[in-house]
C-alpha positions as CSV (number, residue, x, y, z in Angstrom):
1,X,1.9,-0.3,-4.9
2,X,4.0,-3.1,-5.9
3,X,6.7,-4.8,-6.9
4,X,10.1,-3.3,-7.4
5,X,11.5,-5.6,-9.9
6,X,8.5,-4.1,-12.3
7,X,10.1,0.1,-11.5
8,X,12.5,0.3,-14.2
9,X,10.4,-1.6,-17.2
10,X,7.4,0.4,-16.3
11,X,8.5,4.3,-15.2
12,X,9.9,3.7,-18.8
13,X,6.0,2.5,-19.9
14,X,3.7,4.6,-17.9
15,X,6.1,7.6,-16.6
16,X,4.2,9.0,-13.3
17,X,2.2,6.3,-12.6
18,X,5.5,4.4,-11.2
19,X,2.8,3.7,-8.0
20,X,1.5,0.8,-10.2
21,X,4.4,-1.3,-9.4
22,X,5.5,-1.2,-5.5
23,X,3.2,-1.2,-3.4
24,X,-12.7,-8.9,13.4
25,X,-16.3,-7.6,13.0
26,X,-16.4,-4.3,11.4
27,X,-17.7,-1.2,13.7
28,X,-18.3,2.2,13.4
29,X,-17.7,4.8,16.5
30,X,-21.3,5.2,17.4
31,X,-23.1,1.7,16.5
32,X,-21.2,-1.6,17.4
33,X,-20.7,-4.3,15.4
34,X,-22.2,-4.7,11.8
35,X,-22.3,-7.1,9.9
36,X,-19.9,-7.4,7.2
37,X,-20.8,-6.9,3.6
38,X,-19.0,-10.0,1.7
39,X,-18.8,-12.4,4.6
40,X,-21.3,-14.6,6.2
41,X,-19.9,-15.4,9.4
42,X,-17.6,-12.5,10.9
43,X,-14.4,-12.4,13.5
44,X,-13.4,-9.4,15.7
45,X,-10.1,-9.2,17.5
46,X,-8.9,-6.8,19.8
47,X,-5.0,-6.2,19.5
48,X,-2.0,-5.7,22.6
49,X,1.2,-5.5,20.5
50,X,4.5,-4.9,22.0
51,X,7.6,-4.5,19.9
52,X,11.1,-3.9,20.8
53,X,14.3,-3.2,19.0
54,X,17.6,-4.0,20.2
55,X,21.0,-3.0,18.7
56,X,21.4,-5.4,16.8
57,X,18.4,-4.9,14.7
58,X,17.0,-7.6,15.9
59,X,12.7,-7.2,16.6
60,X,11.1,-8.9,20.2
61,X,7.8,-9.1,19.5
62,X,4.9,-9.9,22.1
63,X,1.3,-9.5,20.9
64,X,-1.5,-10.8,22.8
65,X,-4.3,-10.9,20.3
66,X,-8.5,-11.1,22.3
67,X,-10.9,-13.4,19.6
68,X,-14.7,-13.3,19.9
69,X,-16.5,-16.0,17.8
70,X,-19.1,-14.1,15.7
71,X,-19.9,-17.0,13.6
72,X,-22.4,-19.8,13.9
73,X,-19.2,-22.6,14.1
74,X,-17.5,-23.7,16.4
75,X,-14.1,-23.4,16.4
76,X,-11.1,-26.1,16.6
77,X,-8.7,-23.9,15.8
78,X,-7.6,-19.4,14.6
79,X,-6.5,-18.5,11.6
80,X,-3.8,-15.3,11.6
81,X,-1.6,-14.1,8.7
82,X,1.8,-14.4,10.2
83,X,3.1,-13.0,6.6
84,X,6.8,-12.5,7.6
85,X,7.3,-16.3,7.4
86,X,6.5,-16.1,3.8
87,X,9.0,-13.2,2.8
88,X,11.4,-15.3,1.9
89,X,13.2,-17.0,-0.8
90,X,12.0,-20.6,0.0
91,X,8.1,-19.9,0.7
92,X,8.2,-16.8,-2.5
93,X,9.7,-17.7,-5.8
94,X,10.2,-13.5,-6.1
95,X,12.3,-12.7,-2.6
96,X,16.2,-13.5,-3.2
97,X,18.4,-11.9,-1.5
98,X,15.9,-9.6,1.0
99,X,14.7,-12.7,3.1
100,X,12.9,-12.1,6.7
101,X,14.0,-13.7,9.1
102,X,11.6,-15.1,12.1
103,X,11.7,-17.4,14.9
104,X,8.3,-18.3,16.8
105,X,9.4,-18.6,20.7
106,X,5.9,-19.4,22.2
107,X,2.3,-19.7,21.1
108,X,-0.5,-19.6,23.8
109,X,-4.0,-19.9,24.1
110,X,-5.2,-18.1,27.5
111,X,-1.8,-18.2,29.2
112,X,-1.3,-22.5,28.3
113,X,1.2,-23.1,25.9
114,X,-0.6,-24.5,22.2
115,X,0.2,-26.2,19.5
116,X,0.3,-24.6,16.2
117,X,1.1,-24.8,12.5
118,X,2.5,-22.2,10.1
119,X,2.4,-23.1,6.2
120,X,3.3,-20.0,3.9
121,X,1.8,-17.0,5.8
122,X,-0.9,-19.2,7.6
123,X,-0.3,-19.9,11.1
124,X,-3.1,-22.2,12.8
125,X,-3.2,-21.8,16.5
126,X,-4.8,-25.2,18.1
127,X,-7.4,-24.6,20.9
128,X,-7.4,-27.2,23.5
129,X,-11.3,-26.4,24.5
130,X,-13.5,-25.6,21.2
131,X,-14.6,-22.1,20.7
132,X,-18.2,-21.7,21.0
133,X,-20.2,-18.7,18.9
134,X,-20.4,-15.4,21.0
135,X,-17.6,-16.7,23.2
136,X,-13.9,-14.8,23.3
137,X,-10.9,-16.7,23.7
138,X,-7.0,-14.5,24.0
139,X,-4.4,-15.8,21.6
140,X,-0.5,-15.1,22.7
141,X,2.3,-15.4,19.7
142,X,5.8,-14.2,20.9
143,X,8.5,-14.3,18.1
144,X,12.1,-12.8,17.0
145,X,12.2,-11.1,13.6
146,X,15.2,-9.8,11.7
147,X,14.4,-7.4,8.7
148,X,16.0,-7.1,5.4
149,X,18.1,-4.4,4.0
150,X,16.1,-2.5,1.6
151,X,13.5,-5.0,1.1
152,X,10.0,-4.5,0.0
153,X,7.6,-3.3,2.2
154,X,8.9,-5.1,5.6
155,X,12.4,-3.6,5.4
156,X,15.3,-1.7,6.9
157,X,16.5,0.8,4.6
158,X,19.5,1.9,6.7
159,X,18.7,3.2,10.2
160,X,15.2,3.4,9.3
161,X,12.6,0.4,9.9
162,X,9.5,-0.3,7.9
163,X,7.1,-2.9,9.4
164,X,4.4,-3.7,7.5
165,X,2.2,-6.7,7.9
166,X,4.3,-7.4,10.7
167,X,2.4,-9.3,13.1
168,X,-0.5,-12.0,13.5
169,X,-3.6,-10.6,11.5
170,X,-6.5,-12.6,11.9
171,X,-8.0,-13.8,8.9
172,X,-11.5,-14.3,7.8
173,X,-13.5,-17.1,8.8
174,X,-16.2,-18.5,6.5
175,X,-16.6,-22.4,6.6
176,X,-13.3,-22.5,7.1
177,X,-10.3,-20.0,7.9
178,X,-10.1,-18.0,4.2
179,X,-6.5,-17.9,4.1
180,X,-4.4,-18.0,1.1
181,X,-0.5,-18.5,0.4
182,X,1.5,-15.0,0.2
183,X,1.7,-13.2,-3.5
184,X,4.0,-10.2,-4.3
185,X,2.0,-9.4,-6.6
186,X,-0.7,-7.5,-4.9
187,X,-2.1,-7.5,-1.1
188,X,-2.9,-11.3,-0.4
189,X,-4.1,-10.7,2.8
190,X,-7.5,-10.0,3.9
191,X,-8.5,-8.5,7.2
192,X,-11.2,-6.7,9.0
193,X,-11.4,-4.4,11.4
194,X,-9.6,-3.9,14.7
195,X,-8.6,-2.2,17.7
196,X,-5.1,-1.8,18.4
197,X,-2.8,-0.6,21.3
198,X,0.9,-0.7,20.3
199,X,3.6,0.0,22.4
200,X,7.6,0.2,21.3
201,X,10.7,0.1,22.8
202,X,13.9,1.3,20.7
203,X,17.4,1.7,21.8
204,X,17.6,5.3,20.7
205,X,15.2,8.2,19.7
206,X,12.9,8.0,16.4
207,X,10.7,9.5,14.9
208,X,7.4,6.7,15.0
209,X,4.6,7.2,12.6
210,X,2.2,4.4,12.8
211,X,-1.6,3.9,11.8
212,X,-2.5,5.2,15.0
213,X,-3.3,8.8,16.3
214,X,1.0,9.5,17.3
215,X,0.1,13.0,17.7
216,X,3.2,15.7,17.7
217,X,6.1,14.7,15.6
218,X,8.6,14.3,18.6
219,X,11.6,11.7,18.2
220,X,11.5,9.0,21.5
221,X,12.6,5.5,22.4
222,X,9.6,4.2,24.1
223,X,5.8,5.0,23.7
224,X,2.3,3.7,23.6
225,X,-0.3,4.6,20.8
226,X,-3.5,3.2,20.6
227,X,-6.1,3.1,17.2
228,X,-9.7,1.6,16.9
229,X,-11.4,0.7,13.9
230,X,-8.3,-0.3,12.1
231,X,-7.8,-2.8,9.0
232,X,-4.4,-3.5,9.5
233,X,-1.6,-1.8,11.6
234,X,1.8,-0.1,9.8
235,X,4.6,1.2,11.8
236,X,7.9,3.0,10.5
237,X,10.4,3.8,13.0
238,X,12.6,6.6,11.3
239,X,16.0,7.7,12.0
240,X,15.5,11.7,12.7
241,X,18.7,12.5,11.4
242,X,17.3,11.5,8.2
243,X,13.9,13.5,7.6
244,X,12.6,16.9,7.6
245,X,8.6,16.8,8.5
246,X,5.4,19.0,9.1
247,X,2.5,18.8,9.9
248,X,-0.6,20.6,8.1
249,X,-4.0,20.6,8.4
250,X,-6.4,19.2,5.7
251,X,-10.1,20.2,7.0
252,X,-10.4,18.7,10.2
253,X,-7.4,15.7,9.9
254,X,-3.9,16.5,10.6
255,X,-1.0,15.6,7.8
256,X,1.8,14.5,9.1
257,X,4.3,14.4,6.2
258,X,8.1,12.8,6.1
259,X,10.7,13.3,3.2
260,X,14.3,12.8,3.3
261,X,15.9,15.8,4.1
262,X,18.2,15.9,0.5
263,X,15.3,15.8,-1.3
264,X,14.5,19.4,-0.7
265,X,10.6,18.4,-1.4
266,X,8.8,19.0,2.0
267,X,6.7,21.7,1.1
268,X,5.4,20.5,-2.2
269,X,4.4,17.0,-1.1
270,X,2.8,18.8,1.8
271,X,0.4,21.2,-0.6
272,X,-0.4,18.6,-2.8
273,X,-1.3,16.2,0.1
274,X,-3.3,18.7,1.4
275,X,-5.5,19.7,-1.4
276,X,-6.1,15.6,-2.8
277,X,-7.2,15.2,0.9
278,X,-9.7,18.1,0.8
279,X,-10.8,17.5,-2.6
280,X,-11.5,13.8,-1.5
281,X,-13.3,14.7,1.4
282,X,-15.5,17.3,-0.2
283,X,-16.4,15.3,-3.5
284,X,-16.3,11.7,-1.9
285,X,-17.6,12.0,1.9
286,X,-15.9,12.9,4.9
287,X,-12.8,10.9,6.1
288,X,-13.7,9.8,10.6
289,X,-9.9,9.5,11.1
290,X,-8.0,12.6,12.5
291,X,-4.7,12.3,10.7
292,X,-2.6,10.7,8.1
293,X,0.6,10.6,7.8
294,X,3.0,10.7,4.8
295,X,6.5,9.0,4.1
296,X,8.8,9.6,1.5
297,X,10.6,6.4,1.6
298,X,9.7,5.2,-1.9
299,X,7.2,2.5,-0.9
300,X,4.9,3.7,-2.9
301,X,2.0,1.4,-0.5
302,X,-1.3,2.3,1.1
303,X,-2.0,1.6,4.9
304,X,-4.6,2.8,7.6
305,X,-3.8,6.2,8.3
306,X,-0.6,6.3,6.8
307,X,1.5,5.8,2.9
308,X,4.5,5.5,2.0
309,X,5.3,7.3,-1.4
310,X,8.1,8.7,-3.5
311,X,11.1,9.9,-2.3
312,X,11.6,12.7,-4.8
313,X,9.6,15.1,-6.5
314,X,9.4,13.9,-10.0
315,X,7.5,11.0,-9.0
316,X,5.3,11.9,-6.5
317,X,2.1,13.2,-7.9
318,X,0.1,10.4,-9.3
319,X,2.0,8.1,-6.3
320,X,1.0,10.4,-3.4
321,X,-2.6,11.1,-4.9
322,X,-3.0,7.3,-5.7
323,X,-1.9,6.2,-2.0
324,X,-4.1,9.1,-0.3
325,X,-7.2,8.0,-2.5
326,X,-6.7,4.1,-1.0
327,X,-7.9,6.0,2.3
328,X,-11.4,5.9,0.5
329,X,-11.3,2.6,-1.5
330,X,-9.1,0.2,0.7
331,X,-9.5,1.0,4.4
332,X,-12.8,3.1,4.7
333,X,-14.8,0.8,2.6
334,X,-12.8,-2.4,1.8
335,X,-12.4,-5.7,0.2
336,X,-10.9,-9.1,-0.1
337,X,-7.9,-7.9,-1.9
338,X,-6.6,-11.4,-3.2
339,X,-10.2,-11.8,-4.8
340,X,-11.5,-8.5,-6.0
341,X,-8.4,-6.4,-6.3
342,X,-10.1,-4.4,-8.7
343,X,-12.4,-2.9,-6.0
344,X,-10.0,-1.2,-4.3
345,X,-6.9,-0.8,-6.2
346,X,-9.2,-0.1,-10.3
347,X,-11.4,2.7,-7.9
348,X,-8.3,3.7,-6.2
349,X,-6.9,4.9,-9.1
350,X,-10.1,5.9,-11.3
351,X,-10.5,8.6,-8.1
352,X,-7.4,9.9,-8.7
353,X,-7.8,10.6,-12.5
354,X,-10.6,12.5,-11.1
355,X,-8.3,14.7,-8.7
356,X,-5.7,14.7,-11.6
357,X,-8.1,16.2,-14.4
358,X,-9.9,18.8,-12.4
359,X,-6.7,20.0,-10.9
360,X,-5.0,20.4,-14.3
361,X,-8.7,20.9,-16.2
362,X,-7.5,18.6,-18.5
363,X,-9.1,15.2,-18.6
364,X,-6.5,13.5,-21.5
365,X,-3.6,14.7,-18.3
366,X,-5.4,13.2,-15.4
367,X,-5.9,9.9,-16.8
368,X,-3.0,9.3,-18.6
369,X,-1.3,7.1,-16.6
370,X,-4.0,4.5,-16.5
371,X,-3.9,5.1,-20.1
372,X,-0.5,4.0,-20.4
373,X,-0.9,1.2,-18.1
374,X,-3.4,-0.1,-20.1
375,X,-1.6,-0.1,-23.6
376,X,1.1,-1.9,-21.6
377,X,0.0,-5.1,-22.2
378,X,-2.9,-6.4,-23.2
379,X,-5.4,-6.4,-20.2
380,X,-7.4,-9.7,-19.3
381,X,-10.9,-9.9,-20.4
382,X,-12.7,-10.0,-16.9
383,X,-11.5,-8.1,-13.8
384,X,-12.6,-9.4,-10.7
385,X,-10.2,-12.5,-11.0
386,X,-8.1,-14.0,-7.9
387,X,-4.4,-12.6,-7.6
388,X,-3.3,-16.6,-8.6
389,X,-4.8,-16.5,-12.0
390,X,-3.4,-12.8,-13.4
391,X,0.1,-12.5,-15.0
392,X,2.1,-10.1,-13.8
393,X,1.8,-7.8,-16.3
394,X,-1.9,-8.0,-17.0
395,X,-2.5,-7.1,-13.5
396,X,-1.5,-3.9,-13.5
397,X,-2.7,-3.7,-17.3
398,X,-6.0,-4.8,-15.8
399,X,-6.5,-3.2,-12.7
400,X,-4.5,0.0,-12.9
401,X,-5.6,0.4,-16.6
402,X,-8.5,-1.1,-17.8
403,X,-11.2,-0.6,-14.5
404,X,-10.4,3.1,-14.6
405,X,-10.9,4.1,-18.2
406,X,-14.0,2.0,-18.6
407,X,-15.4,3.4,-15.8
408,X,-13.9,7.2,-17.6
409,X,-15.4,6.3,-20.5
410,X,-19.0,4.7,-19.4
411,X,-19.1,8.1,-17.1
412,X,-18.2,10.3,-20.1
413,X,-21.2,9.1,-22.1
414,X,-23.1,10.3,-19.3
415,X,-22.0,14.1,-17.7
416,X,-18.6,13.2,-16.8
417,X,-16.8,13.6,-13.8
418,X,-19.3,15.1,-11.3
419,X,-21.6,12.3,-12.4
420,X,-18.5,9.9,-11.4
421,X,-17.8,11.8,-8.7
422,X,-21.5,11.5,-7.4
423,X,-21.5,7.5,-7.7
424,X,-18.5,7.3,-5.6
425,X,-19.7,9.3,-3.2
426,X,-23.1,7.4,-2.6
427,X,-20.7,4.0,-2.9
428,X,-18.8,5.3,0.2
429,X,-21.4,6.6,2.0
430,X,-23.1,3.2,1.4
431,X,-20.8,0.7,2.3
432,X,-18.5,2.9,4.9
433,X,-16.4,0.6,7.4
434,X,-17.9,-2.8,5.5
435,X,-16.3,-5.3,3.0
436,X,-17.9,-5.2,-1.1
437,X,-17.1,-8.0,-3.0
438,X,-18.2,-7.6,-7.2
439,X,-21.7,-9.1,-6.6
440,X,-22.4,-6.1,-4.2
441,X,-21.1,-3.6,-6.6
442,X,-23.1,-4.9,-9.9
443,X,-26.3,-4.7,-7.2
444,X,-25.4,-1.0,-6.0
445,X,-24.7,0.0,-9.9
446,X,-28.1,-1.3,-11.0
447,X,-29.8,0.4,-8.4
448,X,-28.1,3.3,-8.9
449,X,-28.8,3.9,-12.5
450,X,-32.0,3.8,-14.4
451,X,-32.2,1.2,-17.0
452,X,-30.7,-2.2,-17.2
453,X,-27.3,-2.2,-16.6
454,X,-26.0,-5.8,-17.2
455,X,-24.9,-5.4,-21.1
456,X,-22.3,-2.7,-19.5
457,X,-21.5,-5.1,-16.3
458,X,-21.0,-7.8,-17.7
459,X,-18.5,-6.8,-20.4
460,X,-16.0,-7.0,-17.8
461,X,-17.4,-8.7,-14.7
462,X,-17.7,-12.4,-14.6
């Protein structure tokens, strides 16, 4: 996480923490659907994506998206994220020269062309017979797509391909689809849960690490991978000529782990990954998912099953810790990211000053960057505001800096870091594969800890 434009001002700021600046009903495997934590009425959508490259650089791509009505509405009209259409220069003040390009070619409902409307990242598919509640309905989008050159997050970066948020997401419906405009500043869009079966066809061998299970690391032109339970889908499609890779085993899940083959950094990235996984999984709960994999393409950005952080070794510890910690506090137990950043991304981070200080014993080491970030401008009084109403800089002063030493210090008055490591723990185990908004996490806080809490709470929580 986030933006590049902020890498040079703050690796000068907050040296390793760097990270700060790049970057559907819910189920579990054994009982159904659940309802969601935040939202009242809840969508689930079932996902056939095909993608093909041709050599040109130029992305077909076909996905045939199955809707069930969960809500008590019915429905005119489905909302997706198509967020391509808004990486650009006209729809987002911050894209320039790094503009996506995409062309819609056909929208169906059920196999009859539909209407539509895209505005910003919001694309509107018109249903010709309402949708009633309990009822499914399959949603067809085929569109063209052109990448940037090294652009952020959706990019290609030579002969290498990065597609994130690359394809219709549903949204959230609650009176109303809950969509809001694209913002580079953080992750605007906010999706539940899914199944997914992806399958790609490229016009040469790569190596293909997605959010799915992909298995051995074996370069090939076509293939099918499949991946339930799923926030949101990522696939990188890497030139092997580029990359040296392993794979290593952390408890039960599988690393597979990426890094360009001048960086001479393979092993290193794989021991730390390794032991931030374990240590996660033994202090915080246990992580369903059988691997993860690792890219050292300088993302520095969390998806299911899958990061992208630095591409050389000075950088990479607080990034690859950060990203691997986002498997806990992002896509195991998640949130509406555009409202309540601070849930995933302030949590994110206060669990990796955890890792940091018990690796190193040294508390004042592992939570010095969010230190730094916090003393880098002045943060914002409350945390839980919407993306729209942060500056730039007081986001990351906020959320990176402020959520994690508050919660440092309010844990330090009590036995420290096992105590913190405790509450996290019975937070996830809580609220596992369900969306927490701040209201949820002041009740689970109370509960939690003798005494009245709301002096403390609301201090920083409006």
């Amino acid at each position: 996480m986030k933006l590049k434009i902020w890498a040079a001002v703050l690796v000068v700021a907050i040296g390793v923490v760097g990270f700060l600046i790049l970057r559907a009903t819910v189920f579990c495997e054994d009982c159904g659907p659940q309802e969601s934590g935040r939202v009242e009425d809840t969508v689930n959508a079932i996902y056939d994506l095909e993608v093909s490259l041709n050599e040109r650089n130029e992305f077909q791509v076909a996905a045939s998206i199955s809707v069930t009505n969960y809500s008590s509405d019915t429905w005119e009209d489905i909302g997706f994220y198509l967020v391509p259409n808004a990486m650009n220069s006209e729809e987002t003040s911050f894209y320039k020269d790094d503009d996506v390009w995409l062309e819609i070619i056909a929208v169906s409902v059920n196999g009859e062309e539909s209407g539509f409307n895209l505005d910003n990242n919001e694309l509107l598919v018109e249903l010709d017979t309402d949708l009633e509640p309990d009822s499914t309905v399959d949603i067809q989008v085929e569109y063209s797509m052109v990448l940037p050159q090294n652009g952020m997050r959706l990019s290609q970066v030579d002969n290498n391909f990065y597609l994130a948020h690359w394809y219709p997401m549903l949204g959230y419906y609650q009176n109303g689809w809950d969509i809001e405009d694209y913002d580079s500043k953080g992750e605007s869009y906010d999706t539940d849960y899914g199944d997914y079966t992806v399958s790609y066809d490229l016009p040469q061998d790569y190596l293909v690490a997605s959010s799915a299970e992909d298995g051995e690391i074996v370069a090939a032109s076509t293939g099918t991978v499949q991946g339930d339970n799923i926030k949101d889908f990522y696939l990188a499609i890497m030139d092997p000529d580029e990359w040296e890779f392993e794979t290593v085993a952390a408890n039960d899940t599988k690393l597979r782990v990426f890094t360009p083959l001048s960086a001479d950094m393979l092993e290193e990235t794989s021991g730390l990954a390794a032991e931030s996984y374990v240590y996660f999984e033994e202090h915080i709960g246990d992580n369903p998912f059988g691997e993860l994999d690792i890219i050292g393409n300088d993302g520095y950005m969390e998806y299911p099953n899958i990061i992208e952080v630095a591409a050389d070794e000075e950088s990479q510890e607080s990034v690859l810790v950060h990203e691997i910690a986002h498997q806990w506090f992002y896509f195991l137990v998640t949130n509406d990211p555009y409202e309540e950043a601070w849930l995933d991304e302030g949590l994110t981070e206060f669990a990796s000053s955890l890792f940091l200080s018990d690796y190193y014993d040294d508390d004042e080491y592992g939570f010095w960057g969010a230190q730094m970030a916090q003393e880098y401008y002045p943060p914002e009084t409350y945390v839980n505001l919407p993306l729209d109403e942060f500056k730039e800089e007081s986001y990351y002063s906020t959320i990176y800096g402020k959520v994690p030493i508050l919660l440092k210090d309010y844990f330090d008055g009590l036995d420290g870091n096992e105590t913190a490591l405790d509450f996290l723990a019975a937070y996830y185990e809580e609220y596992q594969f369900e969306q927490v908004d701040t209201e949820e996490f002041r009740e689970f806080f109370e509960d939690y800890f003798e005494g009245d809490q709301s002096e403390f709470l609301d201090s920083w929580l409006e």
